[in-house]
N, C-alpha and C positions, 0 to 999 in steps of 0.2 A: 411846858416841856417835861416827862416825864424821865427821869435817870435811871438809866435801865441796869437792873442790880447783878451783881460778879455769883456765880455762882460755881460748883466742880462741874465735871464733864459727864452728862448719865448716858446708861445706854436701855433701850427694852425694843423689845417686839413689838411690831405696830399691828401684826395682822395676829388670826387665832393659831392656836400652838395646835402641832399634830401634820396627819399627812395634805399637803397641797400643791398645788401649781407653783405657786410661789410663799415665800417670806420677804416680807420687810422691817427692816431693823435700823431702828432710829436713835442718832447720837447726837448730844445738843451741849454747847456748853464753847467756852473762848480755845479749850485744845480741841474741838469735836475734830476739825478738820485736819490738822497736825496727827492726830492719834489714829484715825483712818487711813492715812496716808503710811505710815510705819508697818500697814499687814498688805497695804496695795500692792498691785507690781501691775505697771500699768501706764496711761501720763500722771504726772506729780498735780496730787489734789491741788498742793498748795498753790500753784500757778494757776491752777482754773480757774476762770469767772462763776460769779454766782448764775445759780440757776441752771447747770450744765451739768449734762449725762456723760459719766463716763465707762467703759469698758475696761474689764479687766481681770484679775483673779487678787482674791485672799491667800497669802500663806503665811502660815503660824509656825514658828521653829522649822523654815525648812518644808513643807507639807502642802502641798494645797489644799484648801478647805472646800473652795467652792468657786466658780467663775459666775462675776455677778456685773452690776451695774451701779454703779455709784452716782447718788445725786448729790450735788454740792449747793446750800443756801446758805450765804454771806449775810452774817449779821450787818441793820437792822433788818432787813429786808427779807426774815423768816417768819415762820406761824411762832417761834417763842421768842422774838427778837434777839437770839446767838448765833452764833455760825450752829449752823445745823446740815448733817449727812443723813441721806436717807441710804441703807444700802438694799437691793435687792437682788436674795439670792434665790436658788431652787427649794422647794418647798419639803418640809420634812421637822422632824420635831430636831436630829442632833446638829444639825448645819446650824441653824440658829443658835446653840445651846453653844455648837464650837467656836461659832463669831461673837457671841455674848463672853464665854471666857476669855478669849483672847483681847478682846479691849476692855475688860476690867484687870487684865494681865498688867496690861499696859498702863492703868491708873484710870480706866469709868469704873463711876458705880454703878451699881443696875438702880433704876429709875424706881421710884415708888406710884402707886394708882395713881392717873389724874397729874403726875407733876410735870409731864411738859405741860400741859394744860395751865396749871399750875405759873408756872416760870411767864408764858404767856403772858397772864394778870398780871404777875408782880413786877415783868417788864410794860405794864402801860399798854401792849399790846391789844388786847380788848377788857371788857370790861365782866364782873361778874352775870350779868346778864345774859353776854355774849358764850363764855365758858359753859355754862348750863345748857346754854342752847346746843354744843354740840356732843351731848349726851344725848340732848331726844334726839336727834338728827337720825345717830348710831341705832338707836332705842324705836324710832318709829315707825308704825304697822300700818300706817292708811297715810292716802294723800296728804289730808288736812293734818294730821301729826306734822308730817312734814313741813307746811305751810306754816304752821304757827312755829315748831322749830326754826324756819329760815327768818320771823320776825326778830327772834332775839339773837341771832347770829349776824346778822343785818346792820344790827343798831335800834334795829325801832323801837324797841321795849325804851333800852336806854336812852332813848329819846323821849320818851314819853316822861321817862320818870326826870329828865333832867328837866323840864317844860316847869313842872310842878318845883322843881327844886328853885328855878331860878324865879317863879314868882314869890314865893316864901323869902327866901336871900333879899328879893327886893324889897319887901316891909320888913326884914329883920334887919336890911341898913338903915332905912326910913329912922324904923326906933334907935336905932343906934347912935344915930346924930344928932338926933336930936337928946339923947340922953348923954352922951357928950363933949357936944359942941352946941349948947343951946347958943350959945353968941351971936350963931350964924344967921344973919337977917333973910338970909333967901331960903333958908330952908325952911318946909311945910310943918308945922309943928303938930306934931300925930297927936291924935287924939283917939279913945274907944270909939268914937264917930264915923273915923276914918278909917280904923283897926277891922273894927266889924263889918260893912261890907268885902272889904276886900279878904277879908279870911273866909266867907262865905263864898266866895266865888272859886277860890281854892276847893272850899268843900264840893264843892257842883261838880267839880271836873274830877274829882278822886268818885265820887259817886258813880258818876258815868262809867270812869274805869272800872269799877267792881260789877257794875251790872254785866258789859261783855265780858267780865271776868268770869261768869257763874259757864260762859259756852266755851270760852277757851280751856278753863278746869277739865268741862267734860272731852273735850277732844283729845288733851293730853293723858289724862287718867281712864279716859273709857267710863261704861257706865257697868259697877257690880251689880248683876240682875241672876234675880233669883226666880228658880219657876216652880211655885208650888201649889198645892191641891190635893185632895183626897186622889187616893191608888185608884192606878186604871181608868183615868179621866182622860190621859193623853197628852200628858206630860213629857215621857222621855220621847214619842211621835213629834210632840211639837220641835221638842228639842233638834233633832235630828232635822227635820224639816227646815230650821230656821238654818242651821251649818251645813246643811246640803249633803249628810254623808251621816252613814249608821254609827254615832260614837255610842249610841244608847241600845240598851239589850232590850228591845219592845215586844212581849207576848201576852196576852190577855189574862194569863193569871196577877192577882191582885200584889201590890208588896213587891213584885220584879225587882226595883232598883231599891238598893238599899244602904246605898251610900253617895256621895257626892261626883255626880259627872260632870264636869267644866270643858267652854270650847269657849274661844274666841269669833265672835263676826264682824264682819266689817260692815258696818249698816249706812253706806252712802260718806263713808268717810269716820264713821263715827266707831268705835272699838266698842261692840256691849260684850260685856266677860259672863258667857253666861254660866247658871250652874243650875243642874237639875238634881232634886233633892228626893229623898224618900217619902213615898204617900204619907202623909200627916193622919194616923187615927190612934186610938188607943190597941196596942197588941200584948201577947206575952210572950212574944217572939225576942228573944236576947238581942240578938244582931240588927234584927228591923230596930227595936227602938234605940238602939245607939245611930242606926242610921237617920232615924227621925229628932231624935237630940241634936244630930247635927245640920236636920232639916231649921228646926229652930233657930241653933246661933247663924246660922247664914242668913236665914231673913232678918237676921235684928243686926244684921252687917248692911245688907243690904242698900243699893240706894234707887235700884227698882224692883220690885216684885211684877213676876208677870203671875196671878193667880186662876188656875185653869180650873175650868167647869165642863161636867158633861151636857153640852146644850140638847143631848134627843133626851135627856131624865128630869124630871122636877126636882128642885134644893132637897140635898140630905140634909140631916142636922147637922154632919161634918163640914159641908159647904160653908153652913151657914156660920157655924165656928171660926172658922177661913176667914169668910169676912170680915165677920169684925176679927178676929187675928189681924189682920192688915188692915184695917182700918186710918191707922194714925202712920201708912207709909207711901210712900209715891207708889202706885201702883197701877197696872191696869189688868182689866179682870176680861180673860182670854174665853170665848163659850168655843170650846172643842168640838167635832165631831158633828157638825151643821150638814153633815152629809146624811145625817141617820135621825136629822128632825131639829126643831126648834122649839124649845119648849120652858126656857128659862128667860127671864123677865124681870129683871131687880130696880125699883123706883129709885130714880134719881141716880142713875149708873149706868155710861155709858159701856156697853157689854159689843168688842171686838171681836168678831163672827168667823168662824176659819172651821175649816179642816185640816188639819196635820196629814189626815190619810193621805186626800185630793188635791194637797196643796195649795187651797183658796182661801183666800183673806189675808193670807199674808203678808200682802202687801199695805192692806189696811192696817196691821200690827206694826208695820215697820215705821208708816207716817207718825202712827201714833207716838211712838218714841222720838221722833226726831221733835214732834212740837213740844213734847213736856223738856226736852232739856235742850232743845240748840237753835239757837236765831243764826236760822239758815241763810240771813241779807248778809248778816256780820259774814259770813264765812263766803259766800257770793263774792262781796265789794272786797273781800281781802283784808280787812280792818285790823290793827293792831289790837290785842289782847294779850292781856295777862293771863296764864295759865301755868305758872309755875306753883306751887300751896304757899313757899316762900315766901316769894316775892308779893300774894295775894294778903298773905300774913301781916306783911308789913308795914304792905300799902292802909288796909286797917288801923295798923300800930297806930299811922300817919294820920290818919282820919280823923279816931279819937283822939289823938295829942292838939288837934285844931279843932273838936269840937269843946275840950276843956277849955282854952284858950279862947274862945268863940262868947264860955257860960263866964271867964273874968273877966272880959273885956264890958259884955252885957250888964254885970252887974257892978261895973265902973271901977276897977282895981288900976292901980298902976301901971302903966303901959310896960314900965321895966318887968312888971309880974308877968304880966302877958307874953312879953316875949319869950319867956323859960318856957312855957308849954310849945310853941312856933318854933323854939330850937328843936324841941325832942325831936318834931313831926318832922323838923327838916334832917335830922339824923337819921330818924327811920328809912327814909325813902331814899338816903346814902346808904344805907343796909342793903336795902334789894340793889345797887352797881357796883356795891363792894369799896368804896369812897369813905365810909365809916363803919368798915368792918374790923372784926376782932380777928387776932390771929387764932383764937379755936374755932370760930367760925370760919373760916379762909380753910384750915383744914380738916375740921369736919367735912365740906362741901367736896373736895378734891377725892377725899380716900374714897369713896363710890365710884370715883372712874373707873374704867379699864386700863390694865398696864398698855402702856405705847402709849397711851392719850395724857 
């Protein structure tokens, strides 16, 4: 049983400020309901049942402010386990502004980022897994964002991680009793014999989890893909072509784009953040090679390069630059312009065929990305993954805290030694549900919210 903690009364805005259809404006705290009730005129909050809409107007000193709709949730039985009011008024940046002063008038504070979200947690409510999760929710652009959002909002994440915690738990009581209570005649007396498979088998299942952790990453984060190539290859063409719409200024003289174009695509679920960069050659053009300076630090940000070639002309030497440029990054190497001939050929490279003009191959370019970075079954069967860097972070921490523990146990140390590495690994992986978190961790994580959240 969790004891859900006393906190004052906040108020904020739950939707965006400025002109709309509506605002809602959210008050959380053991007076939410009493202090809402004091600007009502209307039926008496205090009488309502939870869960129930009411009808009515605000007025402040006398004034009407606004005729709105009041919701009432009855602590525990809200998203921060307090009594919580939702009010909703007509949309506009002062209404809000006059309902916010007049119940801090009254004794709310205005809420800071993230702390109903906040209060949520530290009421037991869900867990920090769950709390992150309804940032992407707010934050995501494709299905599959969504989908792996609704995993850790679910519980499944923290599912997953309690799975792992409570095997750990049970070889850290194992050692525990027997270090003491050795008296005990029915207890199994541990041994590195016994220590070491079963820490091993912990290792296997965090293993697993980081493998579809590398496709949950990408769905959450997108993939930064970078498109570059000597000028006039057909590059900002491609670009355009792959976003469906002219963000790129494309004409036949060399050097055109001379700075960083970015668009977002949605590639079957998947966000690539693309950016199209300045022709990479030697100039003494000012502006072009600040443009191409910045061609560079993006590729070496990068975590795919799409690198384009004129395929109707044989390698320049700048091509060939390119290459190996890119050599040591994920990349795959785009031959443009297959409408006006074929004539490039690189051993041991497979070379992705399109026209940007005529829009063919494209779809060939699109496969290709999905197989270098996402297991397309995992995201099919719905599977649980990690993809928060966190919680991916952590679960590492966790890895290697049982792989040290794994190399004392092997080379015959103390069992009680042993178990100091087996705690860390079981702390870590209390990090990522917030079980053994710090309070600058607790509020580092929150101040990224959005105020109302």
């Amino acid at each position: 049983m969790v004891m859900k903690m006393i906190f004052d009364t906040i108020v904020g805005i739950a939707t965006l400020r400025g002109i709309s259809a509506l605002n809602v404006i959210r008050v959380s705290g053991s007076d939410a309901i009493q202090l809402v009730n004091r600007l009502f005129v209307g039926k008496d909050l205090d009488q309502q049942p939870s869960h129930t809409v009411s009808y009515g107007h605000l007025i402040d000193d006398g004034v009407i402010i606004d005729e709105v709709l009041v919701s009432i949730f009855r602590e525990p039985k809200s998203f921060t386990a307090e009594n919580v009011v939702e009010i909703s008024t007509h949309g506009g940046y002062l209404i809000a502004e006059k309902v916010i002063e007049a119940l801090i008038k009254l004794g709310c504070r205005m809420a800071e980022p993230g702390e109903f979200t906040k209060r949520a947690y530290l009421n037991g409510r869900i867990d920090l897994t769950q709390a992150e999760s309804i940032m992407d929710m707010v934050n995501a652009k494709t299905m599959t964002q969504l989908q792996i959002a609704n995993q850790g909002l679910n519980g499944q994440v923290k599912e997953l991680i309690n799975d792992l915690q409570s095997d750990l738990l049970s070889l850290i009581a194992k050692i525990e009793v027997n270090i003491d209570y050795p008296e005990y005649d029915d207890a199994v007396v541990m041994t590195n014999e016994i220590i070491i498979p079963e820490t091993k088998t912990i290792i296997d299942k965090i293993n697993q989890i980081l493998i579809k952790s590398d496709t949950g990453k990408v769905i959450r984060e997108g993939i930064k893909t970078v498109i570059v190539g000597r000028p006039n290859v057909g590059k900002s063409s491609l670009l355009n072509t792959l976003l469906r719409e002219d963000k790129a200024i494309v004409t036949e003289i060399s050097g055109t784009t001379r700075d960083l174009i970015e668009g977002e695509l949605n590639l079957g679920g998947i966000l690539l953040k693309l950016i199209d960069t300045a022709g990479i050659r030697t100039t003494d053009d000012i502006v072009e090679k600040i443009g191409i300076d910045r061609a560079k630090k993006a590729l070496s940000e990068a975590d795919l390069v799409l690198l384009v070639l004129d395929q109707s002309q044989k390698l320049t030497d700048a091509d060939k630059e390119l290459i190996e440029l890119t050599s040591d990054k994920t990349r795959i190497i785009v031959g443009n312009k297959t409408d006006l001939g074929s004539l490039v050929d690189i051993q041991n490279e497979n070379i992705i065929k399109v026209s940007a003009k005529n829009k063919t191959g494209i779809d060939l370019l699109e496969n290709e990305v999905k197989r270098l970075f996402v297991d397309e079954v995992l995201i099919g069967n719905n599977e649980t993954m990690l993809s928060n860097a966190r919680h991916i972070g952590k679960l590492k921490e966790a890895n290697q805290n049982l792989k040290d523990a794994l190399s004392s146990a092997q080379i015959n140390y103390p069992v009680d030694m042993v178990e100091i590495d087996l705690r860390k690994a079981w702390e870590s992986l209390g990090e990522i549900t917030g079980e053994s978190g710090t309070e600058i961790l607790i509020s580092t994580l929150f101040s990224k919210f959005c105020l109302g959240k």
